[in-house]
N, C-alpha and C positions, 0 to 999 in steps of 0.2 A: 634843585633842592638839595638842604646839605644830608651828607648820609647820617643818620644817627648811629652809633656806634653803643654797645651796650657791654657794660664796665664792667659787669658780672663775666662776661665771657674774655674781655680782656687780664682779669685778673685769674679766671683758668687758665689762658693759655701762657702768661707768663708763671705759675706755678710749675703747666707741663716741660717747657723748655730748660731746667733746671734737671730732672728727671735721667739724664743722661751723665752727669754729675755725683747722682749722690744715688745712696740706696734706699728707694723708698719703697718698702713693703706694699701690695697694692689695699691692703685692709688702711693701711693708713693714709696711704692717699686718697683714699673713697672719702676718709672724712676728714680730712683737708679741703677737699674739693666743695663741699656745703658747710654752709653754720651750725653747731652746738642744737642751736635752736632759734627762733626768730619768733619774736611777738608783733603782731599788727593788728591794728581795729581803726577805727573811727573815731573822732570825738565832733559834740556839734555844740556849735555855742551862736552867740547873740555877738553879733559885730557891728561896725560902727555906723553904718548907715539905716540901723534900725531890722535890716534880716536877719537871718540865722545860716549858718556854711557850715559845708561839714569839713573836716579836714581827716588824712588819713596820716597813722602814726605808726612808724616803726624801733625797732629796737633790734638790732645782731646780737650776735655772741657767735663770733668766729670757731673760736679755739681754748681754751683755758687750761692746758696743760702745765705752762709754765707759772701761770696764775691766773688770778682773777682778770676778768675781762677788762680792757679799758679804750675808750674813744670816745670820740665829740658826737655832739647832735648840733645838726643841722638845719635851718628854716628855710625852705625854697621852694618856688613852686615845679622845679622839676627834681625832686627827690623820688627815687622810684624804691621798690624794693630789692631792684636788683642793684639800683645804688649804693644804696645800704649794705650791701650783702658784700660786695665790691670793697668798699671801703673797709668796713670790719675784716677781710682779708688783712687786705693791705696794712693794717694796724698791728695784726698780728706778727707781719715780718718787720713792721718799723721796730715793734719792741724787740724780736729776736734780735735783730741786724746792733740793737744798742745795748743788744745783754739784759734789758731790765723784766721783772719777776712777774712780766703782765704777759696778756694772752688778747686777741681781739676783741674789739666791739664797737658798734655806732648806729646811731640812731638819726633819725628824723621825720619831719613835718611837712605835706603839704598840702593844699585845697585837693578837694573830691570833684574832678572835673568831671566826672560821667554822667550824662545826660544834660547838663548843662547848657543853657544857650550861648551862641558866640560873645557875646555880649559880656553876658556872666564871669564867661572865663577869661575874658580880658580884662575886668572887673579884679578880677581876685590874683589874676597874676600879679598886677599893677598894685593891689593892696598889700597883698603878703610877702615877705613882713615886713616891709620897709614904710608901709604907710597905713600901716596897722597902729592903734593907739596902745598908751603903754598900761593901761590899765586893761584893755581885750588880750595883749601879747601877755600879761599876767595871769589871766585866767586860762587861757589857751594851756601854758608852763605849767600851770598846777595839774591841769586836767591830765597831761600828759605823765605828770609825775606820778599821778596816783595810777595811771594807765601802769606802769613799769617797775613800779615800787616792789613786785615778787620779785624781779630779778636784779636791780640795782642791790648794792652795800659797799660797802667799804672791803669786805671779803670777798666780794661776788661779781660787780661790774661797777666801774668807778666813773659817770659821764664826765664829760667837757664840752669846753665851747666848742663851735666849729664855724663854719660860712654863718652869718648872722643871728649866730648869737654870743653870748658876752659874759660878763661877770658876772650885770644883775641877773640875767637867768640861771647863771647856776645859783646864784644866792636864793631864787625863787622854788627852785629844785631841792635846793638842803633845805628850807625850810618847810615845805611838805612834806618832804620824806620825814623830815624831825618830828613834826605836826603826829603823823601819820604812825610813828615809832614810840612817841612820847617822851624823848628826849633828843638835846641837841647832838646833833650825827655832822662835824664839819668834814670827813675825812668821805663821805657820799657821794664829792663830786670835785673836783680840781679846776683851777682858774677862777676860783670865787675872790671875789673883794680881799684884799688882803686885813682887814678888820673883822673879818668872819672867818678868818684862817686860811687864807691864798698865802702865798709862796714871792715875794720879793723877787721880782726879774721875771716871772712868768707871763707878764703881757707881750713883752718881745721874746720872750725861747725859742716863736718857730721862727722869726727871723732872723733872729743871731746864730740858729743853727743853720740857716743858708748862706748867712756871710762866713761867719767861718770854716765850714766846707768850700765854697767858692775859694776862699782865699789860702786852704791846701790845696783846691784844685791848680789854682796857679801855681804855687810853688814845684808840684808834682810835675807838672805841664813843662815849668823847666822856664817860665815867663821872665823878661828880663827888663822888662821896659817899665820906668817908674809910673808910681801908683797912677800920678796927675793924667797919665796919657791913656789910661787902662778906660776903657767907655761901659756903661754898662745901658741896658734896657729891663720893664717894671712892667709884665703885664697884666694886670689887677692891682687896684690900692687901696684893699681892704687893711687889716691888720697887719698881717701877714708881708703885704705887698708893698706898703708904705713906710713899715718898719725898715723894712731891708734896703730900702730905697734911700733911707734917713742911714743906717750906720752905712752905708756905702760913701755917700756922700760925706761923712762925718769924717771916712778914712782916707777922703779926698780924691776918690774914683771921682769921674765925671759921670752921671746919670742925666742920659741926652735925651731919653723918653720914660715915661709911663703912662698907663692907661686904665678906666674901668670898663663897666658894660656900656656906657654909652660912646666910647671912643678914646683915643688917645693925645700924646701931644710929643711932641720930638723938636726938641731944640738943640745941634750940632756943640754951643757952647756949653750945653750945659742948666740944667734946670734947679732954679731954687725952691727944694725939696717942703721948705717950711712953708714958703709961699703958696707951694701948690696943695700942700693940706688946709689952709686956710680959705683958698677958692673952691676946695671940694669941703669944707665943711659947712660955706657961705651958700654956696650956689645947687650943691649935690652932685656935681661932678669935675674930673679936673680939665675937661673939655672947653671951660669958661677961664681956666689960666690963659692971658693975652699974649707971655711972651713966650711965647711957641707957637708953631704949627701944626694946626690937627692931623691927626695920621688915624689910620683903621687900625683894629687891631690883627690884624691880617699884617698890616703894615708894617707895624711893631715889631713881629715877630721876627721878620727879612731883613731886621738893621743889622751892618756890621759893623757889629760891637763886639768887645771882649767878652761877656759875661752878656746872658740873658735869663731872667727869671721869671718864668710861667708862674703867675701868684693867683691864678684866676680857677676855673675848674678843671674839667675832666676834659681830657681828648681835642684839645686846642691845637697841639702836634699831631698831625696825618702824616698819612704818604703822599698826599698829594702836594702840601707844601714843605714835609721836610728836606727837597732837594732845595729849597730855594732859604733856608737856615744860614745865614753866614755865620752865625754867634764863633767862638771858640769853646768857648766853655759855656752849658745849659746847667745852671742851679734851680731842680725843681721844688719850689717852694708851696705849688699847688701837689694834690694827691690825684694820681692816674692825668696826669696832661699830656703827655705822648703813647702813641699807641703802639703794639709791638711792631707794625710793620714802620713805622718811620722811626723805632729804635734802630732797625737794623741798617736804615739809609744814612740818618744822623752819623752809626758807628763807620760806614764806609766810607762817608765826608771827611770823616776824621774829627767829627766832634766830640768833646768828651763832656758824657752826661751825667749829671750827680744826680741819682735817680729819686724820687719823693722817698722811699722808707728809710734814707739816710740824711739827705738834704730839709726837712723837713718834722726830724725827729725829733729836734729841739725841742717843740713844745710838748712830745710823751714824755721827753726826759726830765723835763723841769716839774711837770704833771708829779711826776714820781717824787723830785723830792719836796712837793708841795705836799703828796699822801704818807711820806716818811714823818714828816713836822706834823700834820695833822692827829696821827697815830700817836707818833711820841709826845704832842703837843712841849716840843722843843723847836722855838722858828729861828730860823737863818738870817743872819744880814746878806746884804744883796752880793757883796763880793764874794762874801760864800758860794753864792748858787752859781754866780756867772764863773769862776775858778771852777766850780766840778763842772759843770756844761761844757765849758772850753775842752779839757781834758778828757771828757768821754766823746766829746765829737772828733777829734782832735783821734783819738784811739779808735774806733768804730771808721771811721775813714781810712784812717792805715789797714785796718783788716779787712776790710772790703778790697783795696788796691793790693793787696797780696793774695786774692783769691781774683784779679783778674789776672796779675801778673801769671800765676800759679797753671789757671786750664785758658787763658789767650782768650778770654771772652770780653764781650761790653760791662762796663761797670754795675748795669741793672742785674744782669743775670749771676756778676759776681755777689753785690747784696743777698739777691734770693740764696745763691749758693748756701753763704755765709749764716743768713736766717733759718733757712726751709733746713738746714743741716741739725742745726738748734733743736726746733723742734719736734724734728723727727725722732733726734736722740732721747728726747722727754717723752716722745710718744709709746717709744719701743720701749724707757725702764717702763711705764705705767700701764701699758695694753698688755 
């Protein structure tokens, strides 16, 4: 059985490994170490087969030192709240690690499995929320909106999309909270419709921030071998996963596989990327592209390829198979996919990992100048947003690589350095 591994304490113990590094007060590390505060309850509604489910909802708030809160909510049916709690860390040093004026937060949704028959909860795995209807997933959104609406604002905590969810729910989001406020609020939530005040380039920001960090990772790496020959692997082809896979491909890398939750596919020559969005948006998975061969995503992960990119969840890298990693370069596109003990095998291998609070921050940073334009209700053309993104990822990778060069450590522990220093310094002017 596989081991479950719990993000809450993964995301302690990479804060403590940092601690030898910098000076952290222990009053300040005590609340570092838990949330601000955390809202959680239940909501129960009428779904599509005519019963009624509960589902249990949460909300973080990390940190808010350096600002208001900000991060995604989530739809899954394994959202815990020590998920939750994990992530809103981790959110907190993505913003440090890119300099921007936020603090953590994140939320999510999933079925109330307890006491439930087997039955049941296969039931609702299977339903939520991918075969959930769009008008139950609407009411579900508002229930939750009015659930959180104390601590949400544009001052306060700013949500996002995250694993399965999207524009229209945050658009369902601002418009409750609006409802609920009595005037229209666009700046309440980031990654909405860009006709409701989204931000131009924000559907792809967390992918373009894993290509362009990959592609200083090569440079840095010292890579000499033209683009055509450079391989890459895609494991998840959510948004995130498929995005990256698409400008990889666009920049003429060869991407020999990718995969979702029901499996992968690996083709040596090379996979046509468009193609295979259209068999997973035909079929619902890219398992049913023909020209490839199926792979596990176990399998996936052990290709030697140039570049590989974890786009799926949590804890997919162990110790158990990071000895068997050929990648060269790991662009973590997912948040928390390696775990601290097979960071430290990956770093002995000689792999070099572009850890999720940097690889991955594209989409807080575009977030941000989606809540700038909202605020100033001044919006951007697209080369705007993609030129500053370039340039602050492009910067926040240099400084990351100068604080491992600095204390000789793996490039995650130099991120946290570089973050967890941030905030400390905000902690101590304010405490």
């Amino acid at each position: 059985m596989e081991t479950i591994i719990n993000p809450r304490l993964i995301a302690l113990k990479q804060l403590e490994r940092v601690r030898p590094y910098i000076d952290i007060p222990q009053k300040i590390y005590l609340k570092l170490s838990y949330p601000e505060r955390i809202l959680k309850g239940r909501i129960v509604i009428d779904i599509n087969d005519g019963s009624e489910a509960s589902f249990l909802y949460f909300r973080s708030q990390h940190n808010t030192w350096l600002g208001p809160a900000k991060g995604g909510i989530r739809y899954h049916p394994d959202v815990t709240e020590d998920e939750v709690i994990a992530l809103s860390m981790w959110m907190t040093w993505k913003c440090a690690v890119m300099g921007l004026p936020y603090g953590g937060g994140k939320g999510g949704i999933a079925p109330h499995f307890e006491d439930l028959t087997p039955e049941r909860v296969a039931f609702l795995r299977n339903y939520f929320p991918k075969n959930m209807s769009r008008d139950v997933l609407q009411v579900l959104t508002r229930k939750y909106t009015e659930k959180i609406a104390p601590l949400i604002g544009p001052d306060s905590d700013i949500p996002a999309p995250d694993v399965n969810t999207n524009p229209q729910v945050m658009a369902w989001i601002m418009d409750e909270y609006s409802r609920l406020k009595g005037f229209t609020i666009p700046a309440v939530v980031t990654g909405k419709p860009v006709v409701l005040g989204g931000s131009l380039g924000r559907n792809e920001a967390t992918a373009r921030g894993t290509f362009i960090t990959a592609q200083e990772a090569l440079k840095y790496c010292g890579e000499k071998r033209p683009i055509s020959s450079l391989t890459v692997a895609v494991q998840g082809f959510g948004n995130a996963g498929s995005i990256t896979a698409k400008l990889f491909q666009r920049a003429l890398f060869r991407v020999e596989a990718v995969s979702d939750s029901q499996g992968g596919i690996y083709n040596p020559r090379g996979l046509n990327i468009s193609d295979v969005e259209k068999v997973k948006a035909e079929t619902g998975s890219v398992i049913n592209y023909k020209e490839a061969d199926r792979i596990s995503n176990g399998e996936l992960l052990q290709l030697p390829v140039a570049i590989l990119v974890p786009a799926a969840l949590e804890n997919v890298i162990t110790a158990q198979n990071a000895p068997l990693i050929r990648a060269k370069i790991i662009a973590e596109a997912a948040n928390g996919p390696t775990t601290p003990d097979a960071d430290e095998i990956l770093h002995a291998n000689g792999v070099f990992v572009i850890p999720d609070i940097l690889a991955n921050a594209g989409g807080v940073t575009v977030s941000y100048y989606e809540w700038i334009q909202g605020r100033e209700q001044d919006y951007w053309d697209e080369g705007t947003v993609l030129k500053k993104l370039e340039e602050q990822m492009v910067r926040a990778f240099k400084q990351v690589v100068a604080k491992h060069e600095q204390y000789k450590v793996n490039m995650r522990t130099a991120a946290y350095i570089h973050a967890v220093s941030r905030v400390v310094e905000a902690g101590k002017l304010r405490r």
